[in-house]
ZALUM-233920 format. One record per atom (N, C-alpha, C): residue in three letters; x, y, z. Coordinates in steps of 0.05 Angstrom, whole numbers, plus 5000, padded with zeros to 4 digits. Atoms other than C-alpha are relative to their C-alpha. Example, Ala and Ser with C-alpha at 12.3 -4.5 7.8 and 13.67 -1.06 7.14 Angstrom:
ALA501849765000 ALA524649105156 ALA501850245000 SER498449764999 SER527349795143 SER498550225014 
This chain:
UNK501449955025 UNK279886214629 UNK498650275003 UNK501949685002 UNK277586944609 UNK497449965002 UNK502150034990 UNK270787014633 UNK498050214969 UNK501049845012 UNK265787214578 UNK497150195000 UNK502449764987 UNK261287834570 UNK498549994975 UNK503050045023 UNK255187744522 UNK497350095008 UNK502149854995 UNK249188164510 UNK498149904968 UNK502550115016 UNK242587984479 UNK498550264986 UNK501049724999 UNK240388634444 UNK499050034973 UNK500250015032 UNK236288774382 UNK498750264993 UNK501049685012 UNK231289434364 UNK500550225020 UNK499249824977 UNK233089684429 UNK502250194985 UNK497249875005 UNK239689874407 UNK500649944976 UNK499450125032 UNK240789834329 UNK503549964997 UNK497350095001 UNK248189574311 UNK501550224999 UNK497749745000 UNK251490224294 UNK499850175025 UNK499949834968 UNK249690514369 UNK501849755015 UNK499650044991 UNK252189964398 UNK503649885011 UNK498249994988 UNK258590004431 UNK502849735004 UNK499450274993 UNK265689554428 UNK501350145020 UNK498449954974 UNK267189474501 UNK500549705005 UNK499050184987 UNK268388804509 UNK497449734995 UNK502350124996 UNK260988504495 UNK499949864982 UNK500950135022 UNK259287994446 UNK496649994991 UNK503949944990 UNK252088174415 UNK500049784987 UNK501750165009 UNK246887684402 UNK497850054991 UNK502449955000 UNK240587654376 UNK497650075024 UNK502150024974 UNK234287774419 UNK500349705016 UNK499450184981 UNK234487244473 UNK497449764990 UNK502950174999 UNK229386594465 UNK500449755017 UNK500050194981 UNK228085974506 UNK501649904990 UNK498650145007 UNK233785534505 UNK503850164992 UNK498649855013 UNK238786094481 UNK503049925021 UNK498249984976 UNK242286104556 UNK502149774995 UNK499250144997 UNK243785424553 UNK502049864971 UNK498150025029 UNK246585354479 UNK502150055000 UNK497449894995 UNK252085824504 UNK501749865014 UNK498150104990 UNK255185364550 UNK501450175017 UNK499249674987 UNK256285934596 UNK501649835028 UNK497350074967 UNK262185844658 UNK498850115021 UNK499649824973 UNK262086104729 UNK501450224990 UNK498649765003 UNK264086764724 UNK499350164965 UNK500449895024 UNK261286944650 UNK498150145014 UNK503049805001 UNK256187534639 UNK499350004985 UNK502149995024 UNK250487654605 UNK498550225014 UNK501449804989 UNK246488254600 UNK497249884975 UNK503449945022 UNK239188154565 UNK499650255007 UNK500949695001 UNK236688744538 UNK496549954980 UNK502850015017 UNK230988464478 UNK500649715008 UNK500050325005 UNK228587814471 UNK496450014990 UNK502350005020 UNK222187564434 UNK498349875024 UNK502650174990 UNK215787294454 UNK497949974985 UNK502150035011 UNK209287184428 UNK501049834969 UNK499750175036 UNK211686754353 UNK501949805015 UNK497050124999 UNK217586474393 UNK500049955034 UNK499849944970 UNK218286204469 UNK501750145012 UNK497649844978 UNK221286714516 UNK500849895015 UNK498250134969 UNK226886644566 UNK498350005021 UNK502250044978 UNK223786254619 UNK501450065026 UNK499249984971 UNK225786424692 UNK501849885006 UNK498550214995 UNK228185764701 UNK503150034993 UNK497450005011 UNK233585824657 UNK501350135003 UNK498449764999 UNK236486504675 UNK500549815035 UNK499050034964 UNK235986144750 UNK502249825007 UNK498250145005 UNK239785594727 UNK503150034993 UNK497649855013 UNK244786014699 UNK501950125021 UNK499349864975 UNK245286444766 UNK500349695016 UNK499450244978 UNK245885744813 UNK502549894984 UNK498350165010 UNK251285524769 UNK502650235007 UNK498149744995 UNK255686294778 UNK500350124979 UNK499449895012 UNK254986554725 UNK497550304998 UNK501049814996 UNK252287314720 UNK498850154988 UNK502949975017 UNK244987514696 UNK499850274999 UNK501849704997 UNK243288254687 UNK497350044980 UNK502149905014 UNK237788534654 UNK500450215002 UNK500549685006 UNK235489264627 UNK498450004978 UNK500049875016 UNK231989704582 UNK496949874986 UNK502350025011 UNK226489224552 UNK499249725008 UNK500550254978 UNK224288464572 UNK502249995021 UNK497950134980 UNK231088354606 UNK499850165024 UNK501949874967 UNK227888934659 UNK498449885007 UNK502150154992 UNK222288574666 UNK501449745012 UNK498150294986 UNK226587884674 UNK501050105026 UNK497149964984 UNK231888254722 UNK497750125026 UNK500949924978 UNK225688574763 UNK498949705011 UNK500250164990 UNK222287944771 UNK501949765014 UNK496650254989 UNK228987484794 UNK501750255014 UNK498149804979 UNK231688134834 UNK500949885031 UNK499050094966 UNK231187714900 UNK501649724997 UNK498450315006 UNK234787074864 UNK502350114986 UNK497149945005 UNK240987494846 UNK499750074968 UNK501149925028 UNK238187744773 UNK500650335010 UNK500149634996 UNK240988554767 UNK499050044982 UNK502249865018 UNK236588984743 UNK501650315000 UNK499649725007 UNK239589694708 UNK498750124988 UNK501249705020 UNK236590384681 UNK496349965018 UNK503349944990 UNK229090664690 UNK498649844988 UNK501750235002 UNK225690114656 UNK500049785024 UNK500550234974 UNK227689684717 UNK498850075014 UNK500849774977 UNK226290194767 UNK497349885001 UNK503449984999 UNK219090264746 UNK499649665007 UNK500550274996 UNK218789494741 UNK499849845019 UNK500550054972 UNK220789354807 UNK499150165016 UNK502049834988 UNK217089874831 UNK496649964996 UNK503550225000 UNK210689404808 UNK498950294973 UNK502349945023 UNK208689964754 UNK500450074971 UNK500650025025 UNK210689694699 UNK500049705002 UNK499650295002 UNK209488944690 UNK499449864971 UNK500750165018 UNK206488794628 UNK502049924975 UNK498849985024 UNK210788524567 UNK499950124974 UNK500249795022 UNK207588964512 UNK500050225010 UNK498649804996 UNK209589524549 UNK502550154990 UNK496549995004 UNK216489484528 UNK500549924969 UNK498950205016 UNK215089014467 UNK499450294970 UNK500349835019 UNK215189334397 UNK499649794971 UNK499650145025 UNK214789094321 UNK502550104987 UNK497949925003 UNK220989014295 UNK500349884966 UNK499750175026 UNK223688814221 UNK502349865012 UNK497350135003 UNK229488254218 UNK500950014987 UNK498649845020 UNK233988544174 UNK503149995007 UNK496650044998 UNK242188684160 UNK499950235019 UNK499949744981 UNK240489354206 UNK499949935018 UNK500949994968 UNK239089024268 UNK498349955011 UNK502650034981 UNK232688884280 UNK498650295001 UNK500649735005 UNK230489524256 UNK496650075016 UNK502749914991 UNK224589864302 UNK497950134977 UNK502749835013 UNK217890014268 UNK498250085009 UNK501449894977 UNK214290244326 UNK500750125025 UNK499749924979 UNK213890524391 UNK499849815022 UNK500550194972 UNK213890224464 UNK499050235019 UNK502449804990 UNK208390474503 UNK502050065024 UNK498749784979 UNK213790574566 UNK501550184980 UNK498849745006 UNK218191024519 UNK497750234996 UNK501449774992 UNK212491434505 UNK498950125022 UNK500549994972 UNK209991434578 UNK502150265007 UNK498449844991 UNK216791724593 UNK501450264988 UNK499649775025 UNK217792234531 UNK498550145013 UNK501949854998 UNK211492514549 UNK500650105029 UNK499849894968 UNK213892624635 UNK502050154998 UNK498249905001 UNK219792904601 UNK499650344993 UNK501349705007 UNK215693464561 UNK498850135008 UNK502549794985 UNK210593594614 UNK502950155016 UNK498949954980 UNK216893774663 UNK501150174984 UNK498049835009 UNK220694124616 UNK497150214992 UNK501349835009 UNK212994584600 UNK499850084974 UNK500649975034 UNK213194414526 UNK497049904991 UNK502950075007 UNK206693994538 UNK498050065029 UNK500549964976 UNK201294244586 UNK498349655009 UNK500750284998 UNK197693584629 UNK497549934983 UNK502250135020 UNK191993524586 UNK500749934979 UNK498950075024 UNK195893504525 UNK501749605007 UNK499250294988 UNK199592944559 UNK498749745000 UNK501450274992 UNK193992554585 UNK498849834968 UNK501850085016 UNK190192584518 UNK502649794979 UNK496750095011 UNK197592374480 UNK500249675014 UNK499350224989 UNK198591794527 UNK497849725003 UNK501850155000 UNK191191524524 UNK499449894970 UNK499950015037 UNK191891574440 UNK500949744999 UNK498550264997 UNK197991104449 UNK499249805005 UNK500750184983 UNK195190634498 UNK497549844990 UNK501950195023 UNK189490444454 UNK501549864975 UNK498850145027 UNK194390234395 UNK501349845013 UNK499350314991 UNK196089504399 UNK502450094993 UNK496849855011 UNK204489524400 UNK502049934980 UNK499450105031 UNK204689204328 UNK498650234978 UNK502049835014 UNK200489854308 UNK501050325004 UNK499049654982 UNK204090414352 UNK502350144983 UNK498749965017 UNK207290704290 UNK499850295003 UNK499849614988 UNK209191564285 UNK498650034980 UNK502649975018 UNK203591494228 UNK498350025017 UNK502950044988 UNK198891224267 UNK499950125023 UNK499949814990 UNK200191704322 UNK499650155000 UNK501549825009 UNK198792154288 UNK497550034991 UNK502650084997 UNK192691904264 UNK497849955026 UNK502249974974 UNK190091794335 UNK500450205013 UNK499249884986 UNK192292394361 UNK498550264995 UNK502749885008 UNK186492764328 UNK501050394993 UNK499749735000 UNK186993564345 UNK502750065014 UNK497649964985 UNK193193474386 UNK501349904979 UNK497750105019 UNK197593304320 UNK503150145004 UNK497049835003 UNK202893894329 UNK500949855029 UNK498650144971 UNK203293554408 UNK501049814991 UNK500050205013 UNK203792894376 UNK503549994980 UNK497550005012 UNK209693164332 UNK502550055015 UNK497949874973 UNK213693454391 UNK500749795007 UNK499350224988 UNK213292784420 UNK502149844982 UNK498450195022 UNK215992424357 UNK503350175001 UNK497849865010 UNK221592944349 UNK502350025035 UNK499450014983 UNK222692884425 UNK502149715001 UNK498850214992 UNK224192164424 UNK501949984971 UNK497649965019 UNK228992234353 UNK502150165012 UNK498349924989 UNK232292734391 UNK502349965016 UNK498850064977 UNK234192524455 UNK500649715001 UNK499450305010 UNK233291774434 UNK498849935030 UNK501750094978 UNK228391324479 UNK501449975018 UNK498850104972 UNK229291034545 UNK500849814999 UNK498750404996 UNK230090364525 UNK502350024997 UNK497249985012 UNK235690534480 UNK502050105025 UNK497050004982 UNK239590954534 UNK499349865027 UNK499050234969 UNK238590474595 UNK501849814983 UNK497750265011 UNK241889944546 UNK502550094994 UNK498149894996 UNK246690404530 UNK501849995019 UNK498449974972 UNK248390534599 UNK500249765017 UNK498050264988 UNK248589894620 UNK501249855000 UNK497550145012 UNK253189654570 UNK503150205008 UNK496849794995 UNK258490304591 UNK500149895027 UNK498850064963 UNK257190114670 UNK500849724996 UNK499450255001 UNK258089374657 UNK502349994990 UNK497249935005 UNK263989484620 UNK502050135011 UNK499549774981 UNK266390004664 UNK501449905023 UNK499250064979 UNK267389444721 UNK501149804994 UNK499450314999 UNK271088834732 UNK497949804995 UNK501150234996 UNK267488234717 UNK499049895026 UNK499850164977 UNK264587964784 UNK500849715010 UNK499550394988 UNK266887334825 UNK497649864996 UNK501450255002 UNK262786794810 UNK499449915020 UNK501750064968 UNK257986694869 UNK499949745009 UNK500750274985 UNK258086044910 UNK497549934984 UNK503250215009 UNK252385504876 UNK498749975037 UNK501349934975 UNK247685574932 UNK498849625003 UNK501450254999 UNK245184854961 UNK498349904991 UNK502450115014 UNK240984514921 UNK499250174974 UNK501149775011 UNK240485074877 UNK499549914955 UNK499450105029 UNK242984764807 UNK497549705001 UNK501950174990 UNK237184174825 UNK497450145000 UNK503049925003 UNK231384634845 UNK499650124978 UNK501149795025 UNK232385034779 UNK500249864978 UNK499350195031 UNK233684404732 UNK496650044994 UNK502550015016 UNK228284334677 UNK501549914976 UNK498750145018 UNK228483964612 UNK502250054977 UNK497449835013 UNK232984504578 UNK502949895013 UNK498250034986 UNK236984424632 UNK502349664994 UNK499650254993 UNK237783694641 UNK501249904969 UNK498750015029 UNK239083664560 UNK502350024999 UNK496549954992 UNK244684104566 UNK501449865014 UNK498550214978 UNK246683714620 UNK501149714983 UNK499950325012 UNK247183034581 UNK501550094974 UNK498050015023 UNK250183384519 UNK502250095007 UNK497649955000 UNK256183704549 UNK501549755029 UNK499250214982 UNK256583054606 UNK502549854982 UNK498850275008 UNK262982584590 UNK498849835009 UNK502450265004 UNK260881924577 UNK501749815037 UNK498950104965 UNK266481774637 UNK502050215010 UNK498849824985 UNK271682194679 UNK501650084976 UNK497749975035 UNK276382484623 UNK500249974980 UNK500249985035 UNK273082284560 UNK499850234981 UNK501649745016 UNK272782704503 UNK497949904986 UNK502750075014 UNK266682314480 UNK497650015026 UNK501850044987 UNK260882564506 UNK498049845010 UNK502350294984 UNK254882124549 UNK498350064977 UNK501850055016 UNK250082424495 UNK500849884964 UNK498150065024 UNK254582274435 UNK500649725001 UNK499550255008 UNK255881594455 UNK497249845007 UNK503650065006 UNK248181574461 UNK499249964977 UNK501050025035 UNK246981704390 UNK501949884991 UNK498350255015 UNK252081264365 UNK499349755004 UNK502150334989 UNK248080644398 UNK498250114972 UNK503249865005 UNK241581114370 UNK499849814965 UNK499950005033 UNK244081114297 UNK501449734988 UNK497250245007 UNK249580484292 UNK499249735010 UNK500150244988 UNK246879904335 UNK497449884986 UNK501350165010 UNK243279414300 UNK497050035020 UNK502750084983 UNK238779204356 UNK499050195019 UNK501249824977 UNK237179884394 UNK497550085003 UNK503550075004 UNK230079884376 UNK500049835019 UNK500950244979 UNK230479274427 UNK500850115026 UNK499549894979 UNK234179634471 UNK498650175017 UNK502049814993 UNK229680224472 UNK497549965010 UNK502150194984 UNK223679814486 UNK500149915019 UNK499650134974 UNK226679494546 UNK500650295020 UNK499749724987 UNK228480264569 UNK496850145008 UNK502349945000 UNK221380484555 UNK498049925020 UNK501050224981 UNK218679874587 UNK499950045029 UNK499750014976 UNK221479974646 UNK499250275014 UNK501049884994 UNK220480674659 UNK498350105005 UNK503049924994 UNK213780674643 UNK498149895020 UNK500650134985 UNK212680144686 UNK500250205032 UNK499849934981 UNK215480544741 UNK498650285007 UNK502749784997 UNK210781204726 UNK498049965006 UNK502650034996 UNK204680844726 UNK499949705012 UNK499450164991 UNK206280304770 UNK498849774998 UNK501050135010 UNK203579844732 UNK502849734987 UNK498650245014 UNK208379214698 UNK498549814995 UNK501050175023 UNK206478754645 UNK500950074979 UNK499950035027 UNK204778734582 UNK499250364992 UNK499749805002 UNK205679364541 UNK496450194995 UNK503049975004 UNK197279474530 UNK499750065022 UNK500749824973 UNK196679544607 UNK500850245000 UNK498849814996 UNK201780034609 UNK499050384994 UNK501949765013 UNK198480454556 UNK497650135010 UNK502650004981 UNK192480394592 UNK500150205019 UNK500249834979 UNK194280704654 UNK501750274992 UNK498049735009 UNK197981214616 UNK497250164987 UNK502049785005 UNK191081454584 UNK499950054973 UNK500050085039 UNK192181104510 UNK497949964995 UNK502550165009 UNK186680834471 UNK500949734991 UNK499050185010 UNK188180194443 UNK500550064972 UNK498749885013 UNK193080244393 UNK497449964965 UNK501850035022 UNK188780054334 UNK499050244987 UNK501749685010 UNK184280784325 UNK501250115021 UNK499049885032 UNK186581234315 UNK503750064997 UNK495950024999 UNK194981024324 UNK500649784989 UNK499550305010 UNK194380454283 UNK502850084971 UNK497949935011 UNK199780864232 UNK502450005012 UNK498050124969 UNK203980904297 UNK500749845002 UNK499050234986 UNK204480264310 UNK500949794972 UNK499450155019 UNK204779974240 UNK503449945002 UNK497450155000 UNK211279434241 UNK501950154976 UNK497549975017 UNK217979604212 UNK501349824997 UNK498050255002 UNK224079144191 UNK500849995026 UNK498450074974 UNK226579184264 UNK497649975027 UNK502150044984 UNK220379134300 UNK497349794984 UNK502150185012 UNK216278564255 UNK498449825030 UNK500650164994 UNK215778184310 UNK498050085033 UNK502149984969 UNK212678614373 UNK498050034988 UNK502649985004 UNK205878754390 UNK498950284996 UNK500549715006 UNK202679404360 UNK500550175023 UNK500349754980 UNK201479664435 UNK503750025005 UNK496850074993 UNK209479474444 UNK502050244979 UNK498449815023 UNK211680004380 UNK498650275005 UNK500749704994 UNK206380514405 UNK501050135025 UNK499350004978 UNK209380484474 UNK502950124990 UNK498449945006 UNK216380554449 UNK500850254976 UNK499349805024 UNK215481074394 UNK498750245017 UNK502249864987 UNK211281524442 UNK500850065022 UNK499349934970 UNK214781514508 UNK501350225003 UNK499049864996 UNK217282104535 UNK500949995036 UNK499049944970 UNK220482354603 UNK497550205014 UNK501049824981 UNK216282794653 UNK501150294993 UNK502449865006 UNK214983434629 UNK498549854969 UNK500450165014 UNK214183034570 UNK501050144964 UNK498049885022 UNK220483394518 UNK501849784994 UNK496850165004 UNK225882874527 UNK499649784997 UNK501150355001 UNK226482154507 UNK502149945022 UNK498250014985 UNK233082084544 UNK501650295011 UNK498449724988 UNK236382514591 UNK502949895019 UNK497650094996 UNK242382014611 UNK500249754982 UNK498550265008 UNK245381344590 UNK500349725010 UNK501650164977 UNK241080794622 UNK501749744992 UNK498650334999 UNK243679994631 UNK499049884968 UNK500450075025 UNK239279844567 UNK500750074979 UNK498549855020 UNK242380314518 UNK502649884999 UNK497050125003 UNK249680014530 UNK499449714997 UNK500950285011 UNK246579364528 UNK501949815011 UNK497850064993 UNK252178954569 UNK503650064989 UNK497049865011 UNK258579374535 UNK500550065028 UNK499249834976 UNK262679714584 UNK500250394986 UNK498749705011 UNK264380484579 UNK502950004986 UNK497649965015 UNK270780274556 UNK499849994968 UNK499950085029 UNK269079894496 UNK497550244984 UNK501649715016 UNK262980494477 UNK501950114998 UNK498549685006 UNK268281004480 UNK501750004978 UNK499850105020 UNK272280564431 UNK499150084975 UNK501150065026 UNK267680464383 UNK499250294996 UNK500449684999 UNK264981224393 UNK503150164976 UNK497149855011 UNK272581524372 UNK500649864975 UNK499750215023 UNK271980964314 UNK498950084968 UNK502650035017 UNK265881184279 UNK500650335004 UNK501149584994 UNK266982084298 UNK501850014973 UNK499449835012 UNK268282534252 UNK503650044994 UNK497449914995 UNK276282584237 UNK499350385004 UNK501049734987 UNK276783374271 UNK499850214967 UNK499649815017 UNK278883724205 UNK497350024974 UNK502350085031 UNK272883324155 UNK497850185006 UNK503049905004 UNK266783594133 UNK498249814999 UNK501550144993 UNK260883364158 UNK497449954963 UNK501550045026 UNK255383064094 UNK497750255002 UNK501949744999 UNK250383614081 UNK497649755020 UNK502250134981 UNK243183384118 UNK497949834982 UNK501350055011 UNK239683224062 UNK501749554990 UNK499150404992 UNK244682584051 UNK501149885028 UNK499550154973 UNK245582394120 UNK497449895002 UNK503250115009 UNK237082294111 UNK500749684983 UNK500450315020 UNK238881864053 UNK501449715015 UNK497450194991 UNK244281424090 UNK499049855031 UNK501550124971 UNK240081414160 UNK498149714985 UNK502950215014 UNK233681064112 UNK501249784987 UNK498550315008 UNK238980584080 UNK501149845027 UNK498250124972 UNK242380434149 UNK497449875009 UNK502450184980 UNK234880234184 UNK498349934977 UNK501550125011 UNK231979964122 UNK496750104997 UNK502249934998 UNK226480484111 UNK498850064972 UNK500450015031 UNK222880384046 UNK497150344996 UNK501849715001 UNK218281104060 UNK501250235022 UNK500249754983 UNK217781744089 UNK499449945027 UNK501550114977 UNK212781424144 UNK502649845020 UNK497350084995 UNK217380904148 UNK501950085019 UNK498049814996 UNK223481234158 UNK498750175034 UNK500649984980 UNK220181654214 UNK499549805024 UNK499950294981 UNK218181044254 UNK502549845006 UNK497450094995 UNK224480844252 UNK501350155012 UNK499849744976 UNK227281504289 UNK498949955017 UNK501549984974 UNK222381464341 UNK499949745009 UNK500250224986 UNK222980734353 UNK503349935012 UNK496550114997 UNK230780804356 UNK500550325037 UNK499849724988 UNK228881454408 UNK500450285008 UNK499449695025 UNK229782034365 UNK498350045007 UNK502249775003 UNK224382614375 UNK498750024975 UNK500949875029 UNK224282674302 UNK501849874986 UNK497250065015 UNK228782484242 UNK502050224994 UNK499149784986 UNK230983214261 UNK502849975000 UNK497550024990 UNK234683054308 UNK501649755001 UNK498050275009 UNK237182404287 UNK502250044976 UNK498349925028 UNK240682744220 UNK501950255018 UNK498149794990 UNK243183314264 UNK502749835019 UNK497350174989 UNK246982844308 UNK500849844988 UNK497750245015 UNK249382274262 UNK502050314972 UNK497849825012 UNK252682994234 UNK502850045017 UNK497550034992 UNK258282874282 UNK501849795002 UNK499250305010 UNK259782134251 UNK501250014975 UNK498349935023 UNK264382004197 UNK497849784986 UNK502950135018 UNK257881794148 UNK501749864975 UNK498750185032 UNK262681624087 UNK501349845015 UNK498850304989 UNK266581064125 UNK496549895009 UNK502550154989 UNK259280814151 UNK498249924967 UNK500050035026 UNK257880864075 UNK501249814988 UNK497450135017 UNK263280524055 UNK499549655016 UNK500450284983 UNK262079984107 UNK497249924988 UNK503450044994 UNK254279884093 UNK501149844961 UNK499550165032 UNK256879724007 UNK502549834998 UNK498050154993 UNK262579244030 UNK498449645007 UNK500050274997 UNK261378504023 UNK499649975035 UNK500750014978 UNK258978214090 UNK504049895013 UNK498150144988 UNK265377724096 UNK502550315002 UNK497849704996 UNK269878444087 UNK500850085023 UNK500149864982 UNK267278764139 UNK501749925033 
């Protein structure tokens, strides 16, 4: 299988500079991004932008995860230097003079590099500066004797006070007081020659292109293990077959219990139950459990929480706040495999069955989201909004989210069709 090359790149490099050599662009990079791709041994990826501050950035983890699996991480130019210096000794390449300085310890901070950008059909169009391009504009003009060092210093201390949602070639000029014509040199410097960010990304989309693809590095012992995390472990469970050679995935024939099985609310409870039992090594009744977990009694102020549904009339409040509330360790995931209680004495044969029974024929179109909502709240008998939620979270949905996003790979008009069919029909 052709090995693929994908770059993360946004004000750095606006779309009409950027080059076809072989790369597929993406947006700026964000947590989770890595693993969406479904990336092989032997793919590349270069980050070049990626967001932070409104949006979680790529976490370590996940670029490490990526590298222990073989597949090949670079960085350049603007966070993805920063990424590629910090992970330089875990097999993370770092290209151009944004790395340099970075692994050279003097540049570390993220609004160094970061900028305000618009999201637009242009690209992510820059509306500011980045305090290293001016850093390096300005070492470019003292050497070349266009600026003498005082002009410099006073130029670079202007900048360095504007926050880098502010560092605009207005407002540069506005702080730049009696030094304005220096101030303009600089501006006309970096239009000229075009920043540093821009040509390190440049250049390390021509050298990356330039070479073979690398071999796909040995997974180092333990390595796919010490760098799992709940991204990870996700991914893991959505692209898992459910057995050796299925094409029905382990998380796919998860949510087909989730959404389809009458009694998985009971199931989920006995899943809950037990795990929680085994965190806080406690067993009983579900009120202890809570207890040593660091609940209140469900009553104040989770007494909306726990209020009974049609499939749960009959437990005990702390028994629906236990089960609507549980999570895994860091505390993102409800499930992260396909435990004894979820299959409920089936085998994998007969789930995989019923799974390929109830999917999507490949060519149909899936129901928009708004009636897969309506068809979930008729399927679990939810006469509200509230409702309805409680019913997601007692069935082990996060949300009704992600309960409508996955019963989007179910053929909903046969489950339709079944649900207004005489009982004896069916």
């Amino acid at each position: 299988m052709t090995p693929r090359r994908i770059a993360f790149v946004g004000p750095t490099l606006p779309a009409h500079l950027r080059p076809a050599n072989g790369f597929a662009y993406r947006p700026p990079v964000r947590h989770g991004d890595l693993f969406d791709l479904c990336l092989r041994p032997g793919d590349q990826v270069l980050i070049i932008d990626g967001v932070y501050q409104h949006f979680a950035p790529i976490r370590h983890k996940e670029i490490l995860a990526q590298l222990a699996r073989g597949v090949h991480v670079a960085g350049t130019a603007s966070l993805g230097a920063l990424r590629a210096a910090e992970l330089a000794g875990f097999g993370m390449q770092g290209l151009g003079h944004v790395y340099r300085e970075a692994h050279a310890g003097r540049l570390s901070a993220d609004a160094d590099v970061a900028v305000l950008h618009a999201d637009d059909s242009a690209g992510a169009r820059r509306l500011t500066e980045a305090m290293v391009c001016v850093r390096h504009a300005l070492d470019e003009l003292l050497r070349a004797g266009e600026l003498d060092p005082g002009q410099a210093a006073r130029l670079e201390g202007a900048a360095a006070r504007l926050h880098f949602t502010e560092r605009s070639a207005t407002a540069l000029r506005h702080a730049a007081g009696p030094d304005r014509d220096a101030v303009q040199l600089l501006l006309d410097h970096l239009e000229d020659h075009g920043d540093i960010k821009s040509r390190d990304a440049r250049h390390a989309l021509d050298t990356l292109a330039a070479c073979p693809v690398p071999e796909p590095a040995a997974p180092s012992v333990g390595a796919a293990e010490v760098w799992t995390s709940s991204y990870g472990r996700e991914w893991d469970f959505e692209h898992r077959p459910l057995k050796p050679g299925s094409t029905v995935g382990a998380r796919l024939a998860l949510a087909c219990l989730q959404l389809f099985a009458v009694d998985f609310p009971e199931r989920h409870r006995a899943y809950a139950l037990r795990l929680a039992a085994a965190t806080t090594g406690r067993t009983g009744p579900a009120g202890r459990l809570l207890s040593a977990a660091g609940f209140a009694p469900a009553t104040r102020p989770y007494a909306r929480l726990a209020r009974g549904t049609e499939a749960t009339a009959h437990w005990t409040a702390d028994e629906r706040l236990l089960a609507r509330t549980f999570r895994l360790p860091p505390g993102r995931l409800v499930y992260q495999d396909l435990p004894a209680e979820a299959v409920a004495g089936s085998t994998l044969d007969e789930l995989e069955q019923r799974c390929l029974r109830l999917l999507l024929p490949p060519a149909a179109h899936t129901l928009p989201t708004a009636q897969r909502h309506t068809l979930l709240r008729q399927l679990w008998q939810a006469g509200s909004d509230h409702d309805y939620r409680l019913c997601a979270l007692e069935r082990g949905f996060r949300d009704t989210a992600e309960a409508a996003r996955l019963a989007g790979a179910f053929d909903l008009a046969l489950i339709a069709r079944l649900l207004r069919a005489p009982a004896a029909a069916r």
